[in-house]
TIBAMAR-918556 format. One record per atom (N, C-alpha, C, O): atom name; z, y, x; residue in one letter. Coordinates in nm, 4 decimals, always signed. Atoms other than C-alpha are relative to their C-alpha. Layout:
TIBAMAR-918556
+-------+----------+----------+----------+---------+
! atomo !       c3 !       c2 !       c1 ! residuo !
+-------+----------+----------+----------+---------+
!    CA !        Z !        Y !        X !       A !
...
+-------+----------+----------+----------+---------+
***
This chain:
TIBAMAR-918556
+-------+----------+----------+----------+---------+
! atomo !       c3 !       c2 !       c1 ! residuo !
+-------+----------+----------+----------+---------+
!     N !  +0.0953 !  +0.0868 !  -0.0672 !       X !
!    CA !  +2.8499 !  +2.1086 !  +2.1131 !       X !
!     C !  -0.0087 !  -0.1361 !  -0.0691 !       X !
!     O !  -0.1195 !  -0.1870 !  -0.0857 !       X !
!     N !  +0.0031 !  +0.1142 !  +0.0595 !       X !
!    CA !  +2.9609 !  +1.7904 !  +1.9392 !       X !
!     C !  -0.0605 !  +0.0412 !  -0.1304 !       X !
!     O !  -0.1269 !  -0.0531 !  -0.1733 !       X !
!     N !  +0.0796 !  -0.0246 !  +0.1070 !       X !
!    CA !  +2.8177 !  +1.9444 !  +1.6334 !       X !
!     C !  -0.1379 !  -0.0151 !  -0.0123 !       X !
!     O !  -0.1854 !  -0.0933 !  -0.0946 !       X !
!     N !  +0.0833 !  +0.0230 !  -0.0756 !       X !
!    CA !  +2.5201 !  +1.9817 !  +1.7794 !       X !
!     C !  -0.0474 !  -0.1339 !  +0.0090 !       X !
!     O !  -0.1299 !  -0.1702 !  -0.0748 !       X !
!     N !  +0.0118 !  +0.1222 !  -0.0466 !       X !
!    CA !  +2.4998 !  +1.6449 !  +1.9239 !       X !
!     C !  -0.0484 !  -0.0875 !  -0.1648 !       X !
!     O !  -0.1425 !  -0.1481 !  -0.2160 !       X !
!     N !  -0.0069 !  +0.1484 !  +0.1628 !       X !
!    CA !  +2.5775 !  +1.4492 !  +1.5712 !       X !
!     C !  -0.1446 !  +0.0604 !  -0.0356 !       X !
!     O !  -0.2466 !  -0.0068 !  -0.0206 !       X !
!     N !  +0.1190 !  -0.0052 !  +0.0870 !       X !
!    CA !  +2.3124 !  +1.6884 !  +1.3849 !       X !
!     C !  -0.1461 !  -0.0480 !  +0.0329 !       X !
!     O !  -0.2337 !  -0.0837 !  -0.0458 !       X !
!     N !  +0.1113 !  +0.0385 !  -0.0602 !       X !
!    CA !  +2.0512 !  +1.6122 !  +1.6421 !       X !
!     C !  -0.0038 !  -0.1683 !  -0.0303 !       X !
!     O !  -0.1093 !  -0.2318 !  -0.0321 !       X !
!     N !  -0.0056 !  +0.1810 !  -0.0086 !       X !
!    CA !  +2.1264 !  +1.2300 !  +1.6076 !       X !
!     C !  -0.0348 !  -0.0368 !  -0.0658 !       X !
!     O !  -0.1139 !  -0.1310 !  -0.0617 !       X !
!     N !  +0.0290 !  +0.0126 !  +0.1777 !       X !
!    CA !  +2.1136 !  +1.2492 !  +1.2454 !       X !
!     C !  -0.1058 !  -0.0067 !  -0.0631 !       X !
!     O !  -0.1422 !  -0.0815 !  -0.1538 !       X !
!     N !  +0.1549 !  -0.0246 !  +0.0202 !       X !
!    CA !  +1.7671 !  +1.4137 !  +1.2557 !       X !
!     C !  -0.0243 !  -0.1259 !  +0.0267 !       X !
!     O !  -0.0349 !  -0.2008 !  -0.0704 !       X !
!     N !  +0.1045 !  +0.0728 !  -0.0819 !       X !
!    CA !  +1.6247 !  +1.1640 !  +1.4869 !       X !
!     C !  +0.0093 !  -0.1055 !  -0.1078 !       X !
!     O !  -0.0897 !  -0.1356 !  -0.1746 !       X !
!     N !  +0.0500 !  +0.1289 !  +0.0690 !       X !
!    CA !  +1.7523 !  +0.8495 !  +1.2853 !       X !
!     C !  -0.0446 !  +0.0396 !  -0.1299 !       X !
!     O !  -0.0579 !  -0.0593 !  -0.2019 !       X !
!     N !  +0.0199 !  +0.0186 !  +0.1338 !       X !
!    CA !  +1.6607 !  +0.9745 !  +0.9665 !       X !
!     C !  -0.1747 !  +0.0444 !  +0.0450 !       X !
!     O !  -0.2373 !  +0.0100 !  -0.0552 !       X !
!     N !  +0.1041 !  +0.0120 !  -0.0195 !       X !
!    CA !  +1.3011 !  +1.0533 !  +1.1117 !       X !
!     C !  -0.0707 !  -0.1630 !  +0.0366 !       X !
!     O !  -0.1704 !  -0.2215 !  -0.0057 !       X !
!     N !  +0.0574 !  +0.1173 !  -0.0173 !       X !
!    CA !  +1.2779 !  +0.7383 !  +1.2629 !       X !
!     C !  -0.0053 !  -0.1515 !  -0.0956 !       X !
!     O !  -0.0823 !  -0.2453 !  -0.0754 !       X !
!     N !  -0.0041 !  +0.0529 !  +0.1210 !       X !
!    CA !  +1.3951 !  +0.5447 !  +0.9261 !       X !
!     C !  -0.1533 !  +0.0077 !  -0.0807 !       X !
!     O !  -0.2334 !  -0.0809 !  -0.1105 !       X !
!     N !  +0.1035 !  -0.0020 !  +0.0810 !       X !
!    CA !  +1.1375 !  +0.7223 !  +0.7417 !       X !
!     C !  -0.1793 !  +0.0072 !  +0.0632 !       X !
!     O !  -0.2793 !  +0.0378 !  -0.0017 !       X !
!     N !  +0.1058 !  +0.0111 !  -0.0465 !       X !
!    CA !  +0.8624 !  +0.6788 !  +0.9961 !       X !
!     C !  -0.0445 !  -0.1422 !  -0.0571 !       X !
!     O !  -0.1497 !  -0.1717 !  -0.1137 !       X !
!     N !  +0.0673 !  +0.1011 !  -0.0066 !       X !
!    CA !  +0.9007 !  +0.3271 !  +0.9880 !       X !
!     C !  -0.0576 !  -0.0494 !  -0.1857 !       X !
!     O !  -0.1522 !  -0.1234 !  -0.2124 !       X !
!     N !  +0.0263 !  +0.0284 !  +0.1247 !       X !
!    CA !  +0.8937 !  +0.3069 !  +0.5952 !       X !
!     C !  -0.1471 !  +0.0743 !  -0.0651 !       X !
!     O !  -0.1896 !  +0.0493 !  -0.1779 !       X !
!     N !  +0.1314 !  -0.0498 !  +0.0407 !       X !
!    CA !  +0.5582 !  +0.5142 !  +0.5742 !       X !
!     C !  -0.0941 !  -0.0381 !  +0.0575 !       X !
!     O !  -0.0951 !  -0.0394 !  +0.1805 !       X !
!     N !  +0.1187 !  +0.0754 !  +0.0267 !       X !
!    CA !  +0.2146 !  +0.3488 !  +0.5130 !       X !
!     C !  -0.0243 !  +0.0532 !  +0.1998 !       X !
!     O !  +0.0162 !  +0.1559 !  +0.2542 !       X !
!     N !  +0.0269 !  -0.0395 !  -0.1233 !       X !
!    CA !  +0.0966 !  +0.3421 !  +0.8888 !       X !
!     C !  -0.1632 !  +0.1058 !  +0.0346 !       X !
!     O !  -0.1789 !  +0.1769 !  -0.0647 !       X !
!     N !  +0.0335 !  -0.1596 !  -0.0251 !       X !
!    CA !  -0.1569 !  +0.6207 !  +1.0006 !       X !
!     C !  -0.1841 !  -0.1398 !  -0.0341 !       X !
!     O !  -0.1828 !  -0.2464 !  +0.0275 !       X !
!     N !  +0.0345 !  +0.0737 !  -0.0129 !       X !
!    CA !  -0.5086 !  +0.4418 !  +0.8775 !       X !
!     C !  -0.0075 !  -0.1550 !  -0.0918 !       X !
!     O !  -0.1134 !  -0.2174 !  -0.0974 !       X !
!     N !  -0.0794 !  +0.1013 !  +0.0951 !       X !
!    CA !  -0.3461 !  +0.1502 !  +0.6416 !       X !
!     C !  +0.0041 !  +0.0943 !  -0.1469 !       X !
!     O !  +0.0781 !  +0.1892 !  -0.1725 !       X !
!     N !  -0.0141 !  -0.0239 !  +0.1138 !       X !
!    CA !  -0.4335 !  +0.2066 !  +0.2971 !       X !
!     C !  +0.1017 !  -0.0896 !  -0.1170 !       X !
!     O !  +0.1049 !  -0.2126 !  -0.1191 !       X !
!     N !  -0.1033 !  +0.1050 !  +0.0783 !       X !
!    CA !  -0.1756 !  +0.0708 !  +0.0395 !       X !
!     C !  -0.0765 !  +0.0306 !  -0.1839 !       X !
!     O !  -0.1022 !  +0.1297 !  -0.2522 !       X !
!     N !  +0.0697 !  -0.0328 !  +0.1210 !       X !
!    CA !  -0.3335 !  -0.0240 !  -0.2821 !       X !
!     C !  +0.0939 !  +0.0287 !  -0.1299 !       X !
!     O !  +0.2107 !  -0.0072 !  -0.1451 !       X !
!     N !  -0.1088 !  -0.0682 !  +0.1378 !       X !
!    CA !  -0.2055 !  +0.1405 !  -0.6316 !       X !
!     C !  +0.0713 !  -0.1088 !  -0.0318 !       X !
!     O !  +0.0750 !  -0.2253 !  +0.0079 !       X !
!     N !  -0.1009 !  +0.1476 !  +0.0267 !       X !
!    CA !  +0.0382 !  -0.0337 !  -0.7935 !       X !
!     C !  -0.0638 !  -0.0538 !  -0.1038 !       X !
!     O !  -0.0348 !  -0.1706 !  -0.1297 !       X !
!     N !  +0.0990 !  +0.0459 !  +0.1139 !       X !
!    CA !  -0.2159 !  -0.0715 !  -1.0878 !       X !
!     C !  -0.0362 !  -0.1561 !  +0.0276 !       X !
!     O !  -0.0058 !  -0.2611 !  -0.0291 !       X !
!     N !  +0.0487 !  +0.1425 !  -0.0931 !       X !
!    CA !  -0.4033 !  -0.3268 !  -0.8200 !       X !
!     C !  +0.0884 !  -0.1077 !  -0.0086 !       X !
!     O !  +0.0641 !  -0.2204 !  -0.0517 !       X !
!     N !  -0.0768 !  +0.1382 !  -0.0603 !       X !
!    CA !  -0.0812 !  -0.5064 !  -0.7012 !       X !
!     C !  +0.0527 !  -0.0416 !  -0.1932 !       X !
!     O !  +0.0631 !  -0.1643 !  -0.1930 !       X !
!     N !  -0.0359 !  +0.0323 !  +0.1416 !       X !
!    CA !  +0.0334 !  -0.5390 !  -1.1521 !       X !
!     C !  -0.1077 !  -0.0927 !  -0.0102 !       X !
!     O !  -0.0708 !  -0.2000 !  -0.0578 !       X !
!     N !  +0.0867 !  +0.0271 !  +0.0802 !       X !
!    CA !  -0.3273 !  -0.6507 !  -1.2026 !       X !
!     C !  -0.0056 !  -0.1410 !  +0.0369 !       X !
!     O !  -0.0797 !  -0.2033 !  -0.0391 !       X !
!     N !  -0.0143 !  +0.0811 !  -0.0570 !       X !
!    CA !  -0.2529 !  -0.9600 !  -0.9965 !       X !
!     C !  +0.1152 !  -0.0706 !  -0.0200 !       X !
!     O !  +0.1038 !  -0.1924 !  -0.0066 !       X !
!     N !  -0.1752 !  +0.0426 !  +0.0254 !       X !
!    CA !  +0.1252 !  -1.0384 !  -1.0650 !       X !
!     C !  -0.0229 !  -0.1478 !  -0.0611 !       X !
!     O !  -0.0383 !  -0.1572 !  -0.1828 !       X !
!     N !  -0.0725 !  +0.1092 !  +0.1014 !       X !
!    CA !  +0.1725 !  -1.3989 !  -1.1553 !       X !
!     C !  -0.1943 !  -0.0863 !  +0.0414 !       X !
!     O !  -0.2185 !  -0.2008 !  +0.0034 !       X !
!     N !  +0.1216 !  +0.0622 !  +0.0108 !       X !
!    CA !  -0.2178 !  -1.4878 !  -1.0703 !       X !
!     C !  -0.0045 !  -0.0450 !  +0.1620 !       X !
!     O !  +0.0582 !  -0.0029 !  +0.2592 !       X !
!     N !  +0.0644 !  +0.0704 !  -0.1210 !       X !
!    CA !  -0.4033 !  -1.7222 !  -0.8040 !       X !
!     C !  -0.0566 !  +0.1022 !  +0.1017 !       X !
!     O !  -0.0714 !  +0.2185 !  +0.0641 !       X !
!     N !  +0.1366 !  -0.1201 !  -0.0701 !       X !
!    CA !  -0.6253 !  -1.5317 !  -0.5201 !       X !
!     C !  -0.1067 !  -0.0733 !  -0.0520 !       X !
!     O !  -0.1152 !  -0.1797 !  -0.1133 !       X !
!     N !  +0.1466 !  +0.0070 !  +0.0725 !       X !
!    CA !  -0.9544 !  -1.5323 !  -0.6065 !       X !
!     C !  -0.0002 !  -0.0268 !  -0.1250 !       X !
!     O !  -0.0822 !  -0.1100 !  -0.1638 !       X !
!     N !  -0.0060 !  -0.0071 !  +0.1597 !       X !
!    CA !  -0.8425 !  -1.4788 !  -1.0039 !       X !
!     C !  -0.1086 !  +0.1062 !  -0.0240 !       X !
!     O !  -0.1638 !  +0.1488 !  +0.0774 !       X !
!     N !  +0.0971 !  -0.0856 !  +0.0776 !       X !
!    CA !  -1.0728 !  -1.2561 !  -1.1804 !       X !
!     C !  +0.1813 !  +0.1226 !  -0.0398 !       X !
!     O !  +0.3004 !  +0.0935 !  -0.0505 !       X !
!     N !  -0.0998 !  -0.0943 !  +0.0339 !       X !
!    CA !  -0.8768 !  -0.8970 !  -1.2637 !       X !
!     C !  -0.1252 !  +0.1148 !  -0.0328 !       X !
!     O !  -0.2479 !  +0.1209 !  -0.0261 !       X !
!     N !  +0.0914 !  -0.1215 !  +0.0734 !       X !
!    CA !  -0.9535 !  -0.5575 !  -1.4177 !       X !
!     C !  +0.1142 !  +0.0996 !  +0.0398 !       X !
!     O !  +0.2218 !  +0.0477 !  +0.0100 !       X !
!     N !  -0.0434 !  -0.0839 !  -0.0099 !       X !
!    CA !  -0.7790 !  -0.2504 !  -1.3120 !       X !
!     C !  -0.0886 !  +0.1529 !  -0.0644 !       X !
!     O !  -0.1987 !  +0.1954 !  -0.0293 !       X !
!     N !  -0.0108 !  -0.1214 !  +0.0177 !       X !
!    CA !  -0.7608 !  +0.0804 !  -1.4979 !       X !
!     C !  +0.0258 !  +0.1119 !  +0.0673 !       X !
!     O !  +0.1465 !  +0.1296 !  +0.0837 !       X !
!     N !  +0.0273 !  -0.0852 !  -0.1059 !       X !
!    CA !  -0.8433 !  +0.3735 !  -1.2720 !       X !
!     C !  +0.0627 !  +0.1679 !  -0.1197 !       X !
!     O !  +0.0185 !  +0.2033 !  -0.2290 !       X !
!     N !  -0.0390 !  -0.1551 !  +0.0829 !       X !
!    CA !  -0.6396 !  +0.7532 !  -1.3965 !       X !
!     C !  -0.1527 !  +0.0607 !  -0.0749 !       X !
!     O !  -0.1652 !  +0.1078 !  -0.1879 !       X !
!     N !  +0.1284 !  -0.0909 !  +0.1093 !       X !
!    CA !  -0.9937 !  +0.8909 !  -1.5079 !       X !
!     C !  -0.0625 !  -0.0874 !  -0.1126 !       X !
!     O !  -0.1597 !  -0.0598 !  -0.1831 !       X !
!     N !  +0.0135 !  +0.0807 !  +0.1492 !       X !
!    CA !  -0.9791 !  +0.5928 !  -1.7708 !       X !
!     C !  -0.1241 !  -0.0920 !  +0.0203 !       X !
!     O !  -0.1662 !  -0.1536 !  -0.0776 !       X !
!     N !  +0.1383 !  +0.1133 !  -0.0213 !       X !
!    CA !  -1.3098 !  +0.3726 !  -1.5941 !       X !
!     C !  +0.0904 !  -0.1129 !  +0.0668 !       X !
!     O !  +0.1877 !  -0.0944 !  +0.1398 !       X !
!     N !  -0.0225 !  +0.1839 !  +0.0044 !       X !
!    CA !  -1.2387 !  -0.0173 !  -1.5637 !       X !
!     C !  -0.0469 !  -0.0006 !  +0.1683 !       X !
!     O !  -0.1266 !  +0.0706 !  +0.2295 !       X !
!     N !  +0.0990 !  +0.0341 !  -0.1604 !       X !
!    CA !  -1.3110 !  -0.1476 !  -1.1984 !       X !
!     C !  +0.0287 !  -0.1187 !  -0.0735 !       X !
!     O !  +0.1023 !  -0.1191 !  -0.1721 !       X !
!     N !  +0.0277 !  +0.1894 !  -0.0300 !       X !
!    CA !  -1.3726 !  -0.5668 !  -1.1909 !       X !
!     C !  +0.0120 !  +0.0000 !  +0.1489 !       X !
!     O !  -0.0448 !  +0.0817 !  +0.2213 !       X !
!     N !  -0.0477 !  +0.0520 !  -0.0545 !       X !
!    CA !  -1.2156 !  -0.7401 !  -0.9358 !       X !
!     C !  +0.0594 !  -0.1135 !  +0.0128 !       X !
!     O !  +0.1015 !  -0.1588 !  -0.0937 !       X !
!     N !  -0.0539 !  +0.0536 !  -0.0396 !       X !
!    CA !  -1.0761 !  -0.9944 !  -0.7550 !       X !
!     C !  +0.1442 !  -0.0289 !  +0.0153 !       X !
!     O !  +0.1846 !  +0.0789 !  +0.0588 !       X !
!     N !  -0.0852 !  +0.0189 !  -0.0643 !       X !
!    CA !  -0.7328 !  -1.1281 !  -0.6846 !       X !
!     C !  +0.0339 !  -0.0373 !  +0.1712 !       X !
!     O !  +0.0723 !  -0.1505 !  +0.2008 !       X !
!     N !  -0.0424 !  +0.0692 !  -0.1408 !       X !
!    CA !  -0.6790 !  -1.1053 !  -0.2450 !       X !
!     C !  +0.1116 !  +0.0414 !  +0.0232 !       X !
!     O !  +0.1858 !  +0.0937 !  -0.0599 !       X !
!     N !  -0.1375 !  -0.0319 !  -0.1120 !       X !
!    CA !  -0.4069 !  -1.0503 !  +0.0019 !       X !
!     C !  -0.1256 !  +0.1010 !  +0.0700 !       X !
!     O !  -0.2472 !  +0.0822 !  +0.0736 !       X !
!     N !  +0.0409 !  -0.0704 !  -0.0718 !       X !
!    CA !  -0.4708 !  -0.7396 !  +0.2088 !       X !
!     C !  -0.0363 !  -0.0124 !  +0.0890 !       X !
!     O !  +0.0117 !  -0.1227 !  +0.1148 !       X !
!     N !  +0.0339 !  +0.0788 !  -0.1542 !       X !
!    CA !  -0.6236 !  -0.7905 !  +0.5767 !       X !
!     C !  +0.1845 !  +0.0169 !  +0.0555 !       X !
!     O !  +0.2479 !  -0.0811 !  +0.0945 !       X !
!     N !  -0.1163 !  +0.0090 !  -0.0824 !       X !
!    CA !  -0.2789 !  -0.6794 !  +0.7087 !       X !
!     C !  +0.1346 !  -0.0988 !  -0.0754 !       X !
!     O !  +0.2543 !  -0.0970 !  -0.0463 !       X !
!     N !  -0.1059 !  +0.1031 !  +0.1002 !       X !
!    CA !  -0.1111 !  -0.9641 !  +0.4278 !       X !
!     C !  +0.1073 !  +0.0778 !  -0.0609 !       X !
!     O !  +0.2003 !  +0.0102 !  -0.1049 !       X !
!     N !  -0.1082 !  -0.0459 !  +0.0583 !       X !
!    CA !  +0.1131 !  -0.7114 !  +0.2957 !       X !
!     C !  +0.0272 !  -0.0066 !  -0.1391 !       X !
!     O !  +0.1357 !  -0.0049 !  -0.1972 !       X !
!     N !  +0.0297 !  -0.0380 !  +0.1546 !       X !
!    CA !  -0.0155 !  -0.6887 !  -0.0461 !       X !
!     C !  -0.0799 !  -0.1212 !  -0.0618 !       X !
!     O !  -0.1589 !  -0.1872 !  +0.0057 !       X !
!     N !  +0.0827 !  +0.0885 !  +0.0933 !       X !
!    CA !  -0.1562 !  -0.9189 !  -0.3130 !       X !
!     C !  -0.0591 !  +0.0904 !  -0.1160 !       X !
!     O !  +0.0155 !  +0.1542 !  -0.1904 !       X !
!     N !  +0.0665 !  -0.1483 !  +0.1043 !       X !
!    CA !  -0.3942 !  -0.6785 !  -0.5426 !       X !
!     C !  -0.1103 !  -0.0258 !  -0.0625 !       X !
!     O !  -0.1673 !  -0.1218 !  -0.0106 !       X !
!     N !  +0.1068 !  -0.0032 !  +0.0724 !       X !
!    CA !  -0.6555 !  -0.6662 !  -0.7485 !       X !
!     C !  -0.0966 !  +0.0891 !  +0.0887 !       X !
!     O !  -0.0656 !  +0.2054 !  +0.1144 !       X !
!     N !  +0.1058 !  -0.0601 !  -0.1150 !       X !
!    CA !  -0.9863 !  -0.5789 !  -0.4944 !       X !
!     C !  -0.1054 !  -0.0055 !  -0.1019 !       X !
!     O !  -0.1385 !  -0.1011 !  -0.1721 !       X !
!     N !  +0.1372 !  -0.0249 !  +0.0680 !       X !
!    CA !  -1.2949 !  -0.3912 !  -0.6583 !       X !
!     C !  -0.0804 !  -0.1229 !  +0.0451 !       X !
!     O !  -0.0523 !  -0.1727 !  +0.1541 !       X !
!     N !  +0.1341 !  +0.0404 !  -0.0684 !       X !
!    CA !  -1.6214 !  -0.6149 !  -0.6310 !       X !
!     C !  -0.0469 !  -0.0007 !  +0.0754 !       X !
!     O !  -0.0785 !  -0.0923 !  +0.1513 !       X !
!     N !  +0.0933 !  -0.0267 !  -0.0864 !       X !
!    CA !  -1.7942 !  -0.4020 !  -0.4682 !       X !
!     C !  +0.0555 !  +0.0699 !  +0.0849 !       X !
!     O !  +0.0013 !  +0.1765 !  +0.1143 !       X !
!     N !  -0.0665 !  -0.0348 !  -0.0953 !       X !
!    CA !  -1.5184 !  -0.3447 !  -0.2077 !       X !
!     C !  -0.0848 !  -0.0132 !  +0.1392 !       X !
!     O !  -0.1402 !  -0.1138 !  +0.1834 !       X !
!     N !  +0.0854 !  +0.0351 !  -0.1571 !       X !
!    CA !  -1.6812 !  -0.2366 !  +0.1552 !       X !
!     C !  +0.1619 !  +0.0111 !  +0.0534 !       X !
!     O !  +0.2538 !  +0.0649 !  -0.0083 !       X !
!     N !  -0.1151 !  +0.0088 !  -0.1196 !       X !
!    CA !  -1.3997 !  -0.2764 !  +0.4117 !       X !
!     C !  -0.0453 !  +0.1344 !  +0.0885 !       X !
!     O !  -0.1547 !  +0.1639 !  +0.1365 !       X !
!     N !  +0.0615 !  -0.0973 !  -0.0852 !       X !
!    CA !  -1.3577 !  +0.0356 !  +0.5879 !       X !
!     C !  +0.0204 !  -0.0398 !  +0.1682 !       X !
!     O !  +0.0839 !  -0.1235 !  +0.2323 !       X !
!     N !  -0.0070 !  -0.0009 !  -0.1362 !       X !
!    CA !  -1.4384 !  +0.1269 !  +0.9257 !       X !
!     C !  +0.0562 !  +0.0301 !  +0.0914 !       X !
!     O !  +0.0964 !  +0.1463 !  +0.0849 !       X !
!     N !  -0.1258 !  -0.0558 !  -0.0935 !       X !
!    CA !  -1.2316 !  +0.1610 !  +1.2001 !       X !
!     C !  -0.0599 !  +0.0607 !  +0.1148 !       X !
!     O !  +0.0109 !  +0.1110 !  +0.2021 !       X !
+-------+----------+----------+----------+---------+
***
């Protein structure tokens, strides 16, 4: 039974560890390309991120709405909808 007990315990905190460490449900986290393309710059710097299929975006240096992140934001970023 005490076996039992611990393994169940074990589960839970290691679910509830890795709940809290994953992006929330909704909350996009931008590449790390974005947050590099910014490193060491002002907001509202001028940036360029390299996208895997090898096309350039232009961008901005902001902070995320939820302030977590400092990133390089496309241009022609729409804010999604909730």
């Amino acid at each position: 039974m005490k076996k039992v007990l611990l393994t169940l315990s074990l589960a839970t905190l290691t679910l509830l560890i890795a709940n809290e460490n994953a992006p929330q449900k909704g909350k996009r986290v931008p590449p790390q390309e974005a947050i590099s393309a910014c490193s060491g710059k002002a907001e509202n710097s001028s940036c360029s991120v390299t996208t895997p299929r090898g096309n350039t975006i232009e961008g901005s240096c902001k902070n995320t709405p939820d302030g977590k992140y400092f990133a390089c934001i496309p241009t022609n970023h729409k804010p999604r909808r909730k």
